[in-house]
C-alpha positions as CSV (number, residue, x, y, z in Angstrom):
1,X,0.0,0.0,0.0
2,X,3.2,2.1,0.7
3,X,4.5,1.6,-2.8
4,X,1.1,2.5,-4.6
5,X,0.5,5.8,-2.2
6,X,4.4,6.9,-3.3
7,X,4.0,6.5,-6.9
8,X,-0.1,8.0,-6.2
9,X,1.6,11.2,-4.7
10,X,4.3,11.5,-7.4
11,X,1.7,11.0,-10.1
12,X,-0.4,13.5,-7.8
13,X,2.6,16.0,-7.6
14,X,2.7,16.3,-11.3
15,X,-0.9,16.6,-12.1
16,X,-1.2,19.8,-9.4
17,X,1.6,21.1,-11.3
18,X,0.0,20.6,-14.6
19,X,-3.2,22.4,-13.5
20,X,-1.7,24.6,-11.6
21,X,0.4,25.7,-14.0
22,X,-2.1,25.7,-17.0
23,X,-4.7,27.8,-14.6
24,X,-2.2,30.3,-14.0
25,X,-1.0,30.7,-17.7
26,X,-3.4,29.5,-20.0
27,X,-7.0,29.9,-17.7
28,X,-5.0,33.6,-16.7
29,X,-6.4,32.8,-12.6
30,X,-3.3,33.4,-11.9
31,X,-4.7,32.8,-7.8
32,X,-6.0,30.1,-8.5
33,X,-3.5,28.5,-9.9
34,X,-1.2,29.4,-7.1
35,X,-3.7,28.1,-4.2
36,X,-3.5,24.5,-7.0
37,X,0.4,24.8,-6.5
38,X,0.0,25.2,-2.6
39,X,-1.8,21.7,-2.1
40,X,1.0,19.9,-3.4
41,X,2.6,19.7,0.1
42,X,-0.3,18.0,1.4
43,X,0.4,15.2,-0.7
44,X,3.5,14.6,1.6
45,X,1.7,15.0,5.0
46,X,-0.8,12.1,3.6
47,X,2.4,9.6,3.3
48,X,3.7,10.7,6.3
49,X,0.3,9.9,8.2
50,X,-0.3,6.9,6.5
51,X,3.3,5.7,6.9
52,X,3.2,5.9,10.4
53,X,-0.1,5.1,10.7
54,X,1.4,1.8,8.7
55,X,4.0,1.3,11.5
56,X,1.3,2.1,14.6
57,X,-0.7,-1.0,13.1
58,X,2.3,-3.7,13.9
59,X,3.6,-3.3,9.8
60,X,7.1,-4.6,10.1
61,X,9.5,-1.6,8.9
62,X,10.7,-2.5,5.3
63,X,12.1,-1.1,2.4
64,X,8.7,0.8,1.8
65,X,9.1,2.7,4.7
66,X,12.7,3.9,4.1
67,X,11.6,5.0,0.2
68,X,8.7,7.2,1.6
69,X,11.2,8.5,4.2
70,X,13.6,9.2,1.2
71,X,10.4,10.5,-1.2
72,X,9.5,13.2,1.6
73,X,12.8,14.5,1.7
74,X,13.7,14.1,-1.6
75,X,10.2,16.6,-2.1
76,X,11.1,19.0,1.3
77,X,14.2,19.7,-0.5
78,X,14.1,19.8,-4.5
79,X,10.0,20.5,-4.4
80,X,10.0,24.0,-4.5
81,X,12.8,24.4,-7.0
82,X,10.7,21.8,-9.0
83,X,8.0,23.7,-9.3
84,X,10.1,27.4,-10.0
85,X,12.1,25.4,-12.7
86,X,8.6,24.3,-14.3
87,X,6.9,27.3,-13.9
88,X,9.9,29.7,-16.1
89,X,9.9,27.0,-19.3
90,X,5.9,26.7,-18.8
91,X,5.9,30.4,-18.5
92,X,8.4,31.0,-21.7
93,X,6.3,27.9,-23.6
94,X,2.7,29.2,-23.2
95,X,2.9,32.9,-21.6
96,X,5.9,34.5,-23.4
97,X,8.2,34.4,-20.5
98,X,12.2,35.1,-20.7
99,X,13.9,32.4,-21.6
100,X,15.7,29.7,-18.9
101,X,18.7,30.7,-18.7
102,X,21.6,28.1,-19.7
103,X,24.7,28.4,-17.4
104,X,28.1,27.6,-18.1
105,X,31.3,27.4,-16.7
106,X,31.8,28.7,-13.3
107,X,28.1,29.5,-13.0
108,X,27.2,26.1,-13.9
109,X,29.8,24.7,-11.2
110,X,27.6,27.0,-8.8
111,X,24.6,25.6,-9.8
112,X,25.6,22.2,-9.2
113,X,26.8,22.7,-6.1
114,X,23.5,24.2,-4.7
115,X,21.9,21.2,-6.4
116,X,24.0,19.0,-4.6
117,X,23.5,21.5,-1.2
118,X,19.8,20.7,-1.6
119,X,20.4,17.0,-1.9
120,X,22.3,16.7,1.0
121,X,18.9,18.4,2.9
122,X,17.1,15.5,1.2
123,X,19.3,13.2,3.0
124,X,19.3,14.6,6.2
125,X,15.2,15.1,6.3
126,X,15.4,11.4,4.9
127,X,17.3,10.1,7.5
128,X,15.9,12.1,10.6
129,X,12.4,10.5,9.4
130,X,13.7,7.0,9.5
131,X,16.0,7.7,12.8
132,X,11.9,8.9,14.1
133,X,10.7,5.9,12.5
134,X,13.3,4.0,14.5
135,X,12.7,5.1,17.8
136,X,8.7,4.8,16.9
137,X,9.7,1.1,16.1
138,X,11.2,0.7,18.9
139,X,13.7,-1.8,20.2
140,X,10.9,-5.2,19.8
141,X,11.1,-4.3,16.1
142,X,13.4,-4.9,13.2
143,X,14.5,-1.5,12.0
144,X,17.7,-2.8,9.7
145,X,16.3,-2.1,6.6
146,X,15.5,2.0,8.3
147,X,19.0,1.8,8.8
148,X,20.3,1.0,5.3
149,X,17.8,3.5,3.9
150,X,20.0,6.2,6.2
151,X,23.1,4.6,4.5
152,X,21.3,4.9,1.2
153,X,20.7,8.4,1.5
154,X,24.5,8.8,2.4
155,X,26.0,7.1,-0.9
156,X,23.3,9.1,-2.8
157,X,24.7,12.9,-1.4
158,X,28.8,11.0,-2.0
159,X,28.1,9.9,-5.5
160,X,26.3,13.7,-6.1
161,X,29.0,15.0,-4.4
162,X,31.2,13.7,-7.5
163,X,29.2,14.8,-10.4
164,X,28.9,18.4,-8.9
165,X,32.6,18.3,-8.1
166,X,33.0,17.2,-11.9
167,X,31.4,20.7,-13.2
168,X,33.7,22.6,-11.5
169,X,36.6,20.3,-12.6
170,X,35.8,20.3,-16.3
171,X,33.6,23.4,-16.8
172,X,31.7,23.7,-20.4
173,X,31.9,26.1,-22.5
174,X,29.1,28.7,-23.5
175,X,29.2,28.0,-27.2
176,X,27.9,31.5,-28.0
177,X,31.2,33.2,-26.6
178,X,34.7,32.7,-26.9
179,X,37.2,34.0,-25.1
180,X,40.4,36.3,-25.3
181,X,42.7,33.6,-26.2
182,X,40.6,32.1,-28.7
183,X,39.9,36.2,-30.5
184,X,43.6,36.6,-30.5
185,X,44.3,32.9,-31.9
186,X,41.4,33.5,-34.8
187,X,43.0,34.7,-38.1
188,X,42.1,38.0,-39.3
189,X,38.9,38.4,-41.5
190,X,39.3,39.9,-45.0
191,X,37.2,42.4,-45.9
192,X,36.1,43.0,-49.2
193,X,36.6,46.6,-50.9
């Protein structure tokens, strides 16, 4: 039941968005489609309720648990940005909004790095859920598989941890601009008289 209330919510999360977003754009209600945006956080506090609700009832703590855990934080930290990241190419698509801006070098390195900044809040509002769902276990339960999800969530912010490091390491290009080195290097244009 876990399993089919995570993927209802995700499923849930992106149909809010939809309408949401189409209401505020294409219906122009641009309040409603903001109070449509604001429910999507009480799709989280239903898997919360009903996961512990789960746990009160005697369910042994499984890997179902641990992913709902690691769903709710995964939401608490990358939710909002989400929906701002949706909202500017909706916004450009349908409402004649600026473009998303593309980043590159040393910008892009930034904006990895705050990525990975909000996945290591996903970890750590992942992992204080299960240590909660631990202690709500208590010591007559097994709570291994809580524990692994904790170490899950750690490998997940390490191997992130790399690929951010790896923009700043080898930084792309912005194809549109070249620099200094590359204007000096560039053989000089003939011009026709």
């Amino acid at each position: 039941m876990i399993v089919v209330l995570i993927v209802a919510c995700e499923v849930g999360f992106w149909v809010l968005l939809a309408l949401g977003l189409a209401l505020r754009y294409l219906a122009r209600m641009p309040r409603t489609g903001a109070v449509v945006l604001l429910m999507e956080p009480l799709l989280e506090l239903v898997l919360l309720i009903v996961t512990a609700v789960d746990l009160k009832n005697g369910a042994p703590a499984d890997w179902k648990h641990g992913l709902a855990a690691v769903y709710i934080g995964f939401t608490v930290a990358y939710g909002h940005y989400t929906i701002k990241w949706v909202d500017g190419h909706f916004a450009h698509r349908f409402a004649g909004g600026p473009r998303p801006v593309k980043r590159y070098g040393l910008a892009r390195a930034k904006h990895e790095g705050k990525l990975w900044v909000r996945t290591v809040v996903m970890a750590a509002v992942a992992a204080a859920l299960l240590q909660l769902a631990t202690w709500y276990v208590g010591d007559g339960g097994d709570t291994r598989s809580l524990h692994e999800w904790q170490l899950t969530t750690l490998r997940i912010v390490a191997v992130h941890g790399v690929i951010a490091l790896t923009y700043l390491i080898w930084q792309k290009k912005d194809p549109g601009r070249t620099t200094a080195d590359e204007e000096a290097a560039r053989p000089p244009q003939k011009t026709l008289r």
